[in-house]
SETITOR-124938 format. One record per residue (C-alpha): residue number from 1; residue in one letter; chain; x, y, z. Coordinates in nm, 4 decimals. Example, Ala and Ser with C-alpha at 12.3 -4.5 7.8 and 13.67 -1.06 7.14 Angstrom:
SETITOR-124938
<n:1 | res:a | chain:A | X:1.2300 | Y:-0.4500 | Z:0.7800>
<n:2 | res:s | chain:A | X:1.3670 | Y:-0.1060 | Z:0.7140>
***
This chain:
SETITOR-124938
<n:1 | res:x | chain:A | X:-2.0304 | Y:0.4889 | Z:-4.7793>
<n:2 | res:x | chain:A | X:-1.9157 | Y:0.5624 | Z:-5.1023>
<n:3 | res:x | chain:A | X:-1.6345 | Y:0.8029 | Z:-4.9679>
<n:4 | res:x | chain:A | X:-1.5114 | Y:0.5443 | Z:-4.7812>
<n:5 | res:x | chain:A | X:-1.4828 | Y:0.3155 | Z:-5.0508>
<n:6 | res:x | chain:A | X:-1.3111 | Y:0.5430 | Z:-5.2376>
<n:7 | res:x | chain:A | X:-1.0546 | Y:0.6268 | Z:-4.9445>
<n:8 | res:x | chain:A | X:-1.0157 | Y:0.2318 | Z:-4.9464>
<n:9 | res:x | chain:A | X:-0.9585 | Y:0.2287 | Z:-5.3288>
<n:10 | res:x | chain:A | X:-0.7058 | Y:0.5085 | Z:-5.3478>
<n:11 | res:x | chain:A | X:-0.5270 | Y:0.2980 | Z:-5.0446>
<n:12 | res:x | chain:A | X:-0.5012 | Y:0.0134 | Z:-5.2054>
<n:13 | res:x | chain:A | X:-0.3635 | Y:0.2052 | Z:-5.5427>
<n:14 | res:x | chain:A | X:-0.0948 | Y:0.3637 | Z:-5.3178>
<n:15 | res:x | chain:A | X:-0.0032 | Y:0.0029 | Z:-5.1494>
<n:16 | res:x | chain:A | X:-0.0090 | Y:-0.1738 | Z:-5.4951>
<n:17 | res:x | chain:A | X:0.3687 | Y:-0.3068 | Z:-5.5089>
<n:18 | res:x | chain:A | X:0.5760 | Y:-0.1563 | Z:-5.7904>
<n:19 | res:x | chain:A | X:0.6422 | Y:-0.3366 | Z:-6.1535>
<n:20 | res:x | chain:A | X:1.0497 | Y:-0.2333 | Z:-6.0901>
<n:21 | res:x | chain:A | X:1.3128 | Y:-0.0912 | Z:-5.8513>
<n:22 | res:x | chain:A | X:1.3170 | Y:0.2331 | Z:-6.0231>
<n:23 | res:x | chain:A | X:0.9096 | Y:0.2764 | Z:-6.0285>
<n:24 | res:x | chain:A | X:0.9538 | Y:0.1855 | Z:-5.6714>
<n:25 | res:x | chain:A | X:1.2789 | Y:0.5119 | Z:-5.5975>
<n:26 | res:x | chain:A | X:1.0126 | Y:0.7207 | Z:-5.8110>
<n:27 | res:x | chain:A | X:0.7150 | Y:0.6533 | Z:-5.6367>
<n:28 | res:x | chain:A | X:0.8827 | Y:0.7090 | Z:-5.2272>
<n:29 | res:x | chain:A | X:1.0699 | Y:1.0069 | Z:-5.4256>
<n:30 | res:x | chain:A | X:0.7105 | Y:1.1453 | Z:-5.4954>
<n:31 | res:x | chain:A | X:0.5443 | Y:1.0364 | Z:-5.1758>
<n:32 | res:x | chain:A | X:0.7733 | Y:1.2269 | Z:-5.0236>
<n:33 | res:x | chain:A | X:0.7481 | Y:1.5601 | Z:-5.1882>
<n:34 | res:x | chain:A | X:0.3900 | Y:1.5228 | Z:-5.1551>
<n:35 | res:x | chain:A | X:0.4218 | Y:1.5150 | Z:-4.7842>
<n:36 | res:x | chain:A | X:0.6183 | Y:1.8161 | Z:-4.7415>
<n:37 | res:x | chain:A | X:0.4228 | Y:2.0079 | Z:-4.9791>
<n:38 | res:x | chain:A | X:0.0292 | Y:1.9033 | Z:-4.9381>
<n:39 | res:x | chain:A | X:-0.1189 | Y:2.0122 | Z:-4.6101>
<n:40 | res:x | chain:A | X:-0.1881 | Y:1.6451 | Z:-4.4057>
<n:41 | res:x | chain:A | X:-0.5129 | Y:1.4404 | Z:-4.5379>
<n:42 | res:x | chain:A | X:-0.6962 | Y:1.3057 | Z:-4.2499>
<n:43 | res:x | chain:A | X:-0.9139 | Y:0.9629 | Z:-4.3573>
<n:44 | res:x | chain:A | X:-1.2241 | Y:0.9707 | Z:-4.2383>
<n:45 | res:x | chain:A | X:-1.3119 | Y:0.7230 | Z:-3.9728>
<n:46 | res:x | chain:A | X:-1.6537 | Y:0.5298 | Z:-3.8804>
<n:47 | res:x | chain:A | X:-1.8349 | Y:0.6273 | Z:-3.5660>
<n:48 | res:x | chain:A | X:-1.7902 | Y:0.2652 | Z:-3.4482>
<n:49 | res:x | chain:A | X:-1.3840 | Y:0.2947 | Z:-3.5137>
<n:50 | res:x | chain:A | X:-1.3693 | Y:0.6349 | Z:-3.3347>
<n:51 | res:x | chain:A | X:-1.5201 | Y:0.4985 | Z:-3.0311>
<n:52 | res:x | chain:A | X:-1.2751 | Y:0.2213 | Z:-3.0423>
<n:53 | res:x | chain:A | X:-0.9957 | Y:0.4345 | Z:-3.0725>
<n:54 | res:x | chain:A | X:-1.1027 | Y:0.6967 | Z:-2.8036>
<n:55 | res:x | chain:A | X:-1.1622 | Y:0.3871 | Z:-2.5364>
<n:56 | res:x | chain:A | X:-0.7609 | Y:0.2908 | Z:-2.6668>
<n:57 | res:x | chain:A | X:-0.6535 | Y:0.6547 | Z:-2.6103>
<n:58 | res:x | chain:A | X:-0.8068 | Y:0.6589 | Z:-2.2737>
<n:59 | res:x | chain:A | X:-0.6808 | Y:0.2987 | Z:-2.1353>
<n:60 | res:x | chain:A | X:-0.2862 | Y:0.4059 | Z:-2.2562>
<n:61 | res:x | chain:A | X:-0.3597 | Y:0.8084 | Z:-2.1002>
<n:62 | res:x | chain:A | X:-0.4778 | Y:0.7453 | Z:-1.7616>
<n:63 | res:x | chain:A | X:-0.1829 | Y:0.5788 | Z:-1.6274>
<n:64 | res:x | chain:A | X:0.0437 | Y:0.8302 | Z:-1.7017>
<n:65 | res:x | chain:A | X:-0.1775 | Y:1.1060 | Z:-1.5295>
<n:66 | res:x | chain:A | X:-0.1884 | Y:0.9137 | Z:-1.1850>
<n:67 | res:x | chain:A | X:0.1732 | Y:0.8576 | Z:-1.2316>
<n:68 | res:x | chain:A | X:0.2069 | Y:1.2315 | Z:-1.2684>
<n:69 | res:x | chain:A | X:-0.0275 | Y:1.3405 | Z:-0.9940>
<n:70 | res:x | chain:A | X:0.1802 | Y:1.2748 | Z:-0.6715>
<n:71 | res:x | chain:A | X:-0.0786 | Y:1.2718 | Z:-0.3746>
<n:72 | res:x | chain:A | X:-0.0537 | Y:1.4649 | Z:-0.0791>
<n:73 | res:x | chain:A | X:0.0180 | Y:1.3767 | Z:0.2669>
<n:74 | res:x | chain:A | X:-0.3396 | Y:1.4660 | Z:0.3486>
<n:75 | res:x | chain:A | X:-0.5065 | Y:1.3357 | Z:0.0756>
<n:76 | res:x | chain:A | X:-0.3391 | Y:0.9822 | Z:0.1431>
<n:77 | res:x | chain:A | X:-0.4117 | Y:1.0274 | Z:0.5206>
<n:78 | res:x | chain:A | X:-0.7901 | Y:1.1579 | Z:0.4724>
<n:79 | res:x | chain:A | X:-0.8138 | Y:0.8084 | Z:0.2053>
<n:80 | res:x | chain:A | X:-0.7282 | Y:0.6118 | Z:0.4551>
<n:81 | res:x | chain:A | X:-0.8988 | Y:0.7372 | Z:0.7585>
<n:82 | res:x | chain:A | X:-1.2628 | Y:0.7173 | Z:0.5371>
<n:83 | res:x | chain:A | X:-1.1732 | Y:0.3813 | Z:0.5173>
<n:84 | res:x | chain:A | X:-1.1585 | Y:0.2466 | Z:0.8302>
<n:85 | res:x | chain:A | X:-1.4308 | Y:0.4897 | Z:0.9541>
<n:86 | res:x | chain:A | X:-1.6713 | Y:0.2401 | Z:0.7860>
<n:87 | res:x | chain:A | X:-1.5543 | Y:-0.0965 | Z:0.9597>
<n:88 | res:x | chain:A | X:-1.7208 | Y:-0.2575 | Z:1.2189>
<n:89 | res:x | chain:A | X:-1.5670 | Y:-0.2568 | Z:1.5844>
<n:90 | res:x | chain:A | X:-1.4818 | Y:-0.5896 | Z:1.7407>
<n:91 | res:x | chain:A | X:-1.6556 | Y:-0.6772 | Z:2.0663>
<n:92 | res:x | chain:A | X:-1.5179 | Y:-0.8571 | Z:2.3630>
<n:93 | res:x | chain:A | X:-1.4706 | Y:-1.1966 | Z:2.3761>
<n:94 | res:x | chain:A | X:-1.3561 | Y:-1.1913 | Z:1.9667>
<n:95 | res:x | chain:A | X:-1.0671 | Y:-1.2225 | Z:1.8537>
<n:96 | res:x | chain:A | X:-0.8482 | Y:-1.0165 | Z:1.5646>
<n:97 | res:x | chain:A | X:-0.6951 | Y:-1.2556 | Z:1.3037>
<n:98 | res:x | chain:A | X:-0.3889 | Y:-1.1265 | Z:1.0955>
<n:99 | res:x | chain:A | X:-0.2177 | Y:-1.2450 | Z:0.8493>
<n:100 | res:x | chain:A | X:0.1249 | Y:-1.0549 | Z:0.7317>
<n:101 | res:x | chain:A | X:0.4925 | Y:-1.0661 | Z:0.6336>
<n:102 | res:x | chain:A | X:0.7095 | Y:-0.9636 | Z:0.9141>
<n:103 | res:x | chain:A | X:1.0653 | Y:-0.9355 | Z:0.8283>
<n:104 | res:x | chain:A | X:1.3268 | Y:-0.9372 | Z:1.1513>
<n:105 | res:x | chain:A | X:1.6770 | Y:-0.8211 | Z:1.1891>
<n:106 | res:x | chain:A | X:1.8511 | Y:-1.0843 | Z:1.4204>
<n:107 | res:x | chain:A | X:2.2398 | Y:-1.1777 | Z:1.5208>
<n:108 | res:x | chain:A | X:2.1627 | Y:-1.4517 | Z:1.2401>
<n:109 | res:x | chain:A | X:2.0301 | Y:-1.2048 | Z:1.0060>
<n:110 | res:x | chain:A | X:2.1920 | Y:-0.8777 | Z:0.9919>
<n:111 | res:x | chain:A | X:2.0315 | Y:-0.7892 | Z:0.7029>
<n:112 | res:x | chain:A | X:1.6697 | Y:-0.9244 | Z:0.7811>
<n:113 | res:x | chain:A | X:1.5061 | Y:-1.2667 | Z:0.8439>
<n:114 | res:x | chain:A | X:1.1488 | Y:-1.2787 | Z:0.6603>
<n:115 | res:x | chain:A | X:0.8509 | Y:-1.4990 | Z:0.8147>
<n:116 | res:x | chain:A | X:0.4893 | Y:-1.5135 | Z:0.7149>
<n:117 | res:x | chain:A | X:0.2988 | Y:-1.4606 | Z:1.0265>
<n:118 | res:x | chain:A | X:-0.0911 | Y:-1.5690 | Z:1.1537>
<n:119 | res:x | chain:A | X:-0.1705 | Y:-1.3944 | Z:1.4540>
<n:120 | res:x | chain:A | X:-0.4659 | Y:-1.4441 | Z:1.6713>
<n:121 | res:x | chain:A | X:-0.5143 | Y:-1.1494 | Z:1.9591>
<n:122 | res:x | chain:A | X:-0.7526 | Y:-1.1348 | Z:2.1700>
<n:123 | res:x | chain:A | X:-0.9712 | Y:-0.8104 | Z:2.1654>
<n:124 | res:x | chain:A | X:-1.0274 | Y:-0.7248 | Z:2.5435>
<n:125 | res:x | chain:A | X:-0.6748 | Y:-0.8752 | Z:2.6221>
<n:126 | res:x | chain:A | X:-0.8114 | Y:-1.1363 | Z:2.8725>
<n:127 | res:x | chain:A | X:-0.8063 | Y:-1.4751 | Z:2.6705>
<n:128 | res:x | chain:A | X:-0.4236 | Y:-1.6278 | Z:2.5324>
<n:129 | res:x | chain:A | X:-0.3738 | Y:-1.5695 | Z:2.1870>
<n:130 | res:x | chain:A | X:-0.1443 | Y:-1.7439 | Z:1.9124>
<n:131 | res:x | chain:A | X:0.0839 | Y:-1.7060 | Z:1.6969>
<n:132 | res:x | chain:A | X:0.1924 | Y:-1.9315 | Z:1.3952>
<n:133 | res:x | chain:A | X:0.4568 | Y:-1.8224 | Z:1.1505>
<n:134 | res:x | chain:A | X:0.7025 | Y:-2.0131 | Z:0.9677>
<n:135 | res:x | chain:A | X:0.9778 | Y:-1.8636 | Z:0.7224>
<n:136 | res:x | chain:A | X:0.9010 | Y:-1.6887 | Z:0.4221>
<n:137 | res:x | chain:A | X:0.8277 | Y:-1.9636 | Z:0.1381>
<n:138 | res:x | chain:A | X:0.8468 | Y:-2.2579 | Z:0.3707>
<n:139 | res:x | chain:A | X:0.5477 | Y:-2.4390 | Z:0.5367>
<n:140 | res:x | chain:A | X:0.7127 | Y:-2.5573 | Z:0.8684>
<n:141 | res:x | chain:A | X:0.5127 | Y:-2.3647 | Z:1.0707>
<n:142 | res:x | chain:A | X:0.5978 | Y:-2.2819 | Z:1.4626>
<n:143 | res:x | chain:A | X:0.3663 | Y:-2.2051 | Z:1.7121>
<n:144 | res:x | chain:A | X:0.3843 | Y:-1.9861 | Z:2.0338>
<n:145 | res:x | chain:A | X:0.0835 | Y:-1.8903 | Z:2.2701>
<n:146 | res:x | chain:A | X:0.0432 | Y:-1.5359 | Z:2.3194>
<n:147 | res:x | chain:A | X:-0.0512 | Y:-1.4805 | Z:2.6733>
<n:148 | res:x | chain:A | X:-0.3650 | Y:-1.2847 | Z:2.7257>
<n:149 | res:x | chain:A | X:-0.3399 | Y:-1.0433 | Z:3.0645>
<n:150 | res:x | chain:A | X:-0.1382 | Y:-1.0451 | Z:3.2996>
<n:151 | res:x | chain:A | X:-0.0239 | Y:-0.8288 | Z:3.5982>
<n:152 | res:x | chain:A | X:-0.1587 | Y:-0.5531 | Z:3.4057>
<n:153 | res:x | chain:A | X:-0.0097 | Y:-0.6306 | Z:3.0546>
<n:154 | res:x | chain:A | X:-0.0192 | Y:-0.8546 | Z:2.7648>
<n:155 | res:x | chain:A | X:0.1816 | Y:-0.9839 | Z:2.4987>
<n:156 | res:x | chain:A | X:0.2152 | Y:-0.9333 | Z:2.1320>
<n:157 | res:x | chain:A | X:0.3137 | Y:-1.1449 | Z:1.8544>
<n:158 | res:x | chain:A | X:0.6689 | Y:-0.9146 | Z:1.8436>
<n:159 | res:x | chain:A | X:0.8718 | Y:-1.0507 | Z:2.0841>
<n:160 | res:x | chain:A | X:0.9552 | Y:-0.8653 | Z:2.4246>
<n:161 | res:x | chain:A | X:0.7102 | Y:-0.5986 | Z:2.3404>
<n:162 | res:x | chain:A | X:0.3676 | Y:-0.5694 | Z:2.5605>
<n:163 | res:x | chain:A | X:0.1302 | Y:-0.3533 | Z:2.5880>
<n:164 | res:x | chain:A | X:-0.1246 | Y:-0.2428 | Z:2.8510>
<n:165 | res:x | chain:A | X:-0.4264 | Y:-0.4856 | Z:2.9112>
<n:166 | res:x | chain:A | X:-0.7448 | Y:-0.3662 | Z:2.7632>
<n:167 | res:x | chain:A | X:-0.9420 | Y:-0.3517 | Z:2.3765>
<n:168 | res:x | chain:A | X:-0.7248 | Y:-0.0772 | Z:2.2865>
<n:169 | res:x | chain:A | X:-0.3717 | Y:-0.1561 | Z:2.5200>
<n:170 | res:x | chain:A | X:-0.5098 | Y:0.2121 | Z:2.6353>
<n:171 | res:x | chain:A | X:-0.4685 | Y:0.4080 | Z:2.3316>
<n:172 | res:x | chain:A | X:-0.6485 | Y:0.7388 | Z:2.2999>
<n:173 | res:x | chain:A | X:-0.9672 | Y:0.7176 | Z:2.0214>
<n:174 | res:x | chain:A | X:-0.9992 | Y:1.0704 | Z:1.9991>
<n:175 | res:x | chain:A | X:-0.7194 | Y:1.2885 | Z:1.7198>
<n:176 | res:x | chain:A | X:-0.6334 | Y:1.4906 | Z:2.0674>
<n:177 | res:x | chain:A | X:-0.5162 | Y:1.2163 | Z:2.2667>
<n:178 | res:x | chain:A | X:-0.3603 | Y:1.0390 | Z:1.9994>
<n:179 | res:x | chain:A | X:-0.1526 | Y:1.3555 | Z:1.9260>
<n:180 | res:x | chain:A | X:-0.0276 | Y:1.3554 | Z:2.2005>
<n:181 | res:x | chain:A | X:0.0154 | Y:1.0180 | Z:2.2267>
<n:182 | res:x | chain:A | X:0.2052 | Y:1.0059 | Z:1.9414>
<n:183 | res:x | chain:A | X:0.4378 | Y:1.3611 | Z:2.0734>
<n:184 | res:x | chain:A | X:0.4866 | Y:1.1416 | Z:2.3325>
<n:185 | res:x | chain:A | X:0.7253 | Y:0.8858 | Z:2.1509>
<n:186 | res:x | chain:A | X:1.0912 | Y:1.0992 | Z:2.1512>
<n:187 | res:x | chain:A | X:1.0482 | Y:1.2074 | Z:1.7777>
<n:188 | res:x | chain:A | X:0.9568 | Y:0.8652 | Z:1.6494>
<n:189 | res:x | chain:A | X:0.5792 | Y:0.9567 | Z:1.5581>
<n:190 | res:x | chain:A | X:0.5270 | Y:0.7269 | Z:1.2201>
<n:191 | res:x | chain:A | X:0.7433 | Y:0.4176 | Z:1.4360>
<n:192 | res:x | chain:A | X:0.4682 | Y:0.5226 | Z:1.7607>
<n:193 | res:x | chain:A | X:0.2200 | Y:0.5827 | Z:1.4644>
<n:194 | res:x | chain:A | X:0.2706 | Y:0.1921 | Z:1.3341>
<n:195 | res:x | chain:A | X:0.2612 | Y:0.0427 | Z:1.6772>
<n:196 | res:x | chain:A | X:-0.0811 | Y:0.2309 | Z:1.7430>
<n:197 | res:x | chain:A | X:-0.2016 | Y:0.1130 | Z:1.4328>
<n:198 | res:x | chain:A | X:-0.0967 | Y:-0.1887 | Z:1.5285>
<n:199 | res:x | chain:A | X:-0.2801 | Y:-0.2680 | Z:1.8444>
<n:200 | res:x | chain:A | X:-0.5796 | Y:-0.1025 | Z:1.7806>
<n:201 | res:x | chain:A | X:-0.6796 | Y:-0.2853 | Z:1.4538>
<n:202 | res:x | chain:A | X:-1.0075 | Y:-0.3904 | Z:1.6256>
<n:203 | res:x | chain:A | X:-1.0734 | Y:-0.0419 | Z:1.7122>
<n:204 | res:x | chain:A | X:-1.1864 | Y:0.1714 | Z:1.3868>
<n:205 | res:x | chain:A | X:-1.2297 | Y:0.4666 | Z:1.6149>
<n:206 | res:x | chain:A | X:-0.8348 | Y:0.3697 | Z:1.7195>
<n:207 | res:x | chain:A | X:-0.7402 | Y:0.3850 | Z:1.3949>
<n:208 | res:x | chain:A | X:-0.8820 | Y:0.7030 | Z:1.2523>
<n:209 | res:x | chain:A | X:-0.7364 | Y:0.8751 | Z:1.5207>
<n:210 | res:x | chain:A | X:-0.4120 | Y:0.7680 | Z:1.4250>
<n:211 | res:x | chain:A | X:-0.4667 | Y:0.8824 | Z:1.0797>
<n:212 | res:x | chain:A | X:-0.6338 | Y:1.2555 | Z:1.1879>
<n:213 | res:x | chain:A | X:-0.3538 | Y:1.3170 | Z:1.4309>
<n:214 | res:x | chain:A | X:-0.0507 | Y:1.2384 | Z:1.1823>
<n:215 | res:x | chain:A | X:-0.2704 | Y:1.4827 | Z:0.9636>
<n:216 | res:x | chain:A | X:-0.1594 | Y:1.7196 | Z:1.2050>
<n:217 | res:x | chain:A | X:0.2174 | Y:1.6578 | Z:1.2346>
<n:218 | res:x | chain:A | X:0.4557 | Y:1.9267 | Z:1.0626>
<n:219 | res:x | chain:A | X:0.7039 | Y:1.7826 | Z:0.8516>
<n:220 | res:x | chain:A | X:0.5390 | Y:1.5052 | Z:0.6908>
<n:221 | res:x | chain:A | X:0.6365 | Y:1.4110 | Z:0.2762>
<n:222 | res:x | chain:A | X:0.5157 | Y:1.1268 | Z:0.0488>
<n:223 | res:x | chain:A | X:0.7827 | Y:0.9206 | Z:-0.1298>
<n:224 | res:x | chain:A | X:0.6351 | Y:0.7665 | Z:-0.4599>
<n:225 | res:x | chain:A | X:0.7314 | Y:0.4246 | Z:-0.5551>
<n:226 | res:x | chain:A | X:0.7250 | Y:0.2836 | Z:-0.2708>
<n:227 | res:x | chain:A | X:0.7377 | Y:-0.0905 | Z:-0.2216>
<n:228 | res:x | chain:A | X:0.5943 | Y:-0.2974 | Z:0.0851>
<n:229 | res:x | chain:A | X:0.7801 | Y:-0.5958 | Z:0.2519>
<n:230 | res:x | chain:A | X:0.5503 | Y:-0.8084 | Z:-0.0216>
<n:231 | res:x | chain:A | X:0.6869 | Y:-0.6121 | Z:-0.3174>
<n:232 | res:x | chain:A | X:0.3655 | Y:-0.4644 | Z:-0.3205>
<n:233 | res:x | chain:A | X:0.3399 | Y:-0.0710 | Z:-0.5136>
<n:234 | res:x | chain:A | X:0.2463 | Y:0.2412 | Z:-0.3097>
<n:235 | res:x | chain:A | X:0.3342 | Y:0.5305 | Z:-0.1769>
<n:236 | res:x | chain:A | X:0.5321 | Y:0.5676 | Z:0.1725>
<n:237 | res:x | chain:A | X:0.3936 | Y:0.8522 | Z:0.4346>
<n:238 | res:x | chain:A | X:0.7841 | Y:0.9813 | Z:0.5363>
<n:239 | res:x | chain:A | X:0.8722 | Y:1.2327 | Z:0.8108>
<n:240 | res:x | chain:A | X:1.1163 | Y:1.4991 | Z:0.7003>
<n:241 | res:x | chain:A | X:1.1175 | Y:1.6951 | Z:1.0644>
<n:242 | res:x | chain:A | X:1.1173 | Y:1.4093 | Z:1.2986>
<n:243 | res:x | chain:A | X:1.4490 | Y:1.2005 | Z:1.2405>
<n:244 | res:x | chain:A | X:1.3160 | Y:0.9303 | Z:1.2186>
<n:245 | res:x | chain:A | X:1.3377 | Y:0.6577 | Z:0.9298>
<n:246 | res:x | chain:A | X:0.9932 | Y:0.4920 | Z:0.9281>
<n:247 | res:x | chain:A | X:0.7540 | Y:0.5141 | Z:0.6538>
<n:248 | res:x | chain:A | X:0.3619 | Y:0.3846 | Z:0.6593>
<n:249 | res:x | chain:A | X:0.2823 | Y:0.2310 | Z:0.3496>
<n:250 | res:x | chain:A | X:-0.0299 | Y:0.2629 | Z:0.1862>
<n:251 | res:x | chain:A | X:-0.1799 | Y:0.1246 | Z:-0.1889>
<n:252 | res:x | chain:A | X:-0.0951 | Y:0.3615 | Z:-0.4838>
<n:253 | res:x | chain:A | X:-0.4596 | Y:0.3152 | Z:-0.6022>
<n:254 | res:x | chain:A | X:-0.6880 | Y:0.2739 | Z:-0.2891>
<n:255 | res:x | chain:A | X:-0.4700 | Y:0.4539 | Z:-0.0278>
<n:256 | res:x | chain:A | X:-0.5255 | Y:0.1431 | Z:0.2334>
<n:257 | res:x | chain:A | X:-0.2737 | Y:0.0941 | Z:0.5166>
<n:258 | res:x | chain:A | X:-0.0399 | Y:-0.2119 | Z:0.3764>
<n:259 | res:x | chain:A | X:0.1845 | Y:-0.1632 | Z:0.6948>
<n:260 | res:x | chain:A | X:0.5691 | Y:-0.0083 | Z:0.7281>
<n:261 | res:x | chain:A | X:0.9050 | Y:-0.0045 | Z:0.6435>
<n:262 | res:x | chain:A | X:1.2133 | Y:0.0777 | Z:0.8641>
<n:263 | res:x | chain:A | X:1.4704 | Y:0.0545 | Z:0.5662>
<n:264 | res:x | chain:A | X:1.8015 | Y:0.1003 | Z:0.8541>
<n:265 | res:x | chain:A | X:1.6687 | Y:-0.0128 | Z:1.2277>
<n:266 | res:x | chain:A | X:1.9675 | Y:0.1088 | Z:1.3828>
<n:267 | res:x | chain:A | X:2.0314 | Y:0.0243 | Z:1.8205>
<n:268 | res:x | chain:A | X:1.7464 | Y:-0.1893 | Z:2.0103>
<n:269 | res:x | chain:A | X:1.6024 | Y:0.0830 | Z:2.1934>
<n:270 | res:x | chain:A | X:1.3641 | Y:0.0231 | Z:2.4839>
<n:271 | res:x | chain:A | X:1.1800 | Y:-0.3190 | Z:2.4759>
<n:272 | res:x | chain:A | X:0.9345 | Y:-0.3446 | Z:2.1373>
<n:273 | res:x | chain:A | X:1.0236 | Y:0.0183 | Z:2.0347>
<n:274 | res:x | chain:A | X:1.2970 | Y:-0.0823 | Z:1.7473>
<n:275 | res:x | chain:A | X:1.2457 | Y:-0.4520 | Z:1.7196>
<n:276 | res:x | chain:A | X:0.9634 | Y:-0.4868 | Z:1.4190>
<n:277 | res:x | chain:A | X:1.1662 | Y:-0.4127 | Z:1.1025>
<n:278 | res:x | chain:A | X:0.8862 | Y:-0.4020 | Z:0.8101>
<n:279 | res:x | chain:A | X:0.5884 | Y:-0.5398 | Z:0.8045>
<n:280 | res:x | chain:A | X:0.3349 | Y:-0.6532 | Z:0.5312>
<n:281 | res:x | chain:A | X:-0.0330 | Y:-0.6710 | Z:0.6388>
<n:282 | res:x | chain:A | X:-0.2006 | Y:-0.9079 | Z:0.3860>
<n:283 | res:x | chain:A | X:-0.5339 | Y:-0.9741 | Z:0.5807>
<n:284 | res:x | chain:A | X:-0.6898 | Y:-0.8642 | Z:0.8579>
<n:285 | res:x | chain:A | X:-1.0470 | Y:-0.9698 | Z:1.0353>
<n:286 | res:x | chain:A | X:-1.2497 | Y:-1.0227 | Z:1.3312>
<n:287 | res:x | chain:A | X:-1.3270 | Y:-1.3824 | Z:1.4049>
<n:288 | res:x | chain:A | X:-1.4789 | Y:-1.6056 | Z:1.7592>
<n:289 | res:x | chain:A | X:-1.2449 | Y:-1.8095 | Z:1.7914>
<n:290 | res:x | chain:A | X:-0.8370 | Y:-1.8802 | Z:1.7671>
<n:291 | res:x | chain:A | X:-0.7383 | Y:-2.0948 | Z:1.4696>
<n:292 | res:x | chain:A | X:-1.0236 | Y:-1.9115 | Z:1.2556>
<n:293 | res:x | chain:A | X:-0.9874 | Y:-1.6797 | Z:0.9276>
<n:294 | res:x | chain:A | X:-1.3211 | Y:-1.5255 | Z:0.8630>
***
């Protein structure tokens, strides 16, 4: 205590203002050969103040080193496929609620239309869906039924694009099949990739094989600073060998799928294959019945 009071005292003699100008050229004069000559005195801090400090030192530190540490593509990819390991499956007769940020290119829009989207899909395909979306900070909302099975398919909320009638539209659950699923798609694996994960979100099992057998794709890069169709931070899952200009998005922090970006769509190819532009899941859950959020 008493060395700290003295530290205090000889602190406050040093910050005492001077009586004139010239005391004060003197005294910065001396300060400053004092500094260059005198090895640094350090003032002795409380144990209460270091902690304080250290917790400071910490907070400012830690965001620089995750800035600095650029994940892999199979760290981000193992993240995400724990995650969805975990979830529940959806049984039949459920339906899967979602709620994103779809933006379109259209003749009206060359440059992209964005709508906020509710989507209701039915999980074995059998009963009509729906679809309510409305432009992107507007509330006039639109409605269209999304037809549940028929002659063997089903629609989605994308328009012109159906898939096969079943829970999973007859993707492959295991990382096998979905490899080759996914080799399957002319070079466009993250595009096939996004569509997969897509229709299968009320198939965890659908899902993780997604995420397993991109694991296993040559060519594949992370691109830092990423940003969603939200304007949401991540990191984007690129692929360098394939040709193809598709990311996955994912959160910087928690590596969960936030959806994907096709920053140039190019031609229409075949029906639903180059139609979705970006999309931004915000929510996603398994409820009874259409019109329901949780």
């Amino acid at each position: 205590m008493d060395d700290d009071l003295r530290a205090l005292r000889e602190l406050g003699e040093r910050l005492a203002p001077p009586a004139t100008p010239e005391s004060l050229r003197r005294r910065v004069l001396a300060g400053t050969r004092a500094a260059t000559a005198a090895p640094r005195r350090w003032w002795r801090m409380p144990a209460a103040g270091l902690a304080a400090a250290a917790a400071v030192a910490v907070t400012v530190a830690v965001p620089v080193a995750l800035r600095d540490r650029t994940p892999t593509p199979t760290g981000v990819l193992e993240q995400a496929a724990q995650r969805v390991a975990v979830t529940a499956p959806a049984a039949p007769g459920q339906f899967v609620y979602t709620e994103s940020v779809l933006v379109y290119r259209t003749p009206a829009a060359p440059a992209g239309e964005s709508f906020l989207v509710r989507e209701w899909r039915s999980v074995d395909g059998t009963a009509d869906g729906l679809v309510r979306e409305t432009p992107s900070g507007r509330t006039d909302w639109r409605e269209r039924v999304i037809p549940g099975c028929r002659d063997g398919r089903q629609a989605t909320a994308v328009p012109d694009w159906f898939v096969p009638c079943g829970p999973v539209a007859g993707l492959p659950a295991d990382p096998d099949g979905m490899l080759r699923h996914l080799r399957g798609a002319d070079g466009h694996v993250l595009e096939a990739a996004a569509r997969a994960l897509y229709v299968g979100q009320q198939s965890p099992a659908v899902q993780k094989a997604v995420f397993d057998a991109v694991m296993r794709m040559p060519g594949m890069a992370i691109r830092v600073d990423a940003a969603d169709a939200e304007g949401r931070w991540g990191v984007a899952l690129v692929n360098r060998a394939g040709g193809s200009d598709v990311e996955l998005l994912f959160a910087a922090d928690t590596y969960a799928y936030l959806g994907m970006n096709r920053p140039d769509p190019g031609a229409a190819g075949p029906a639903g294959s180059r139609i979705l532009v970006r999309q931004a899941v915000r929510h996603v859950a398994v409820v009874n019945s259409v019109g329901s959020v949780e």
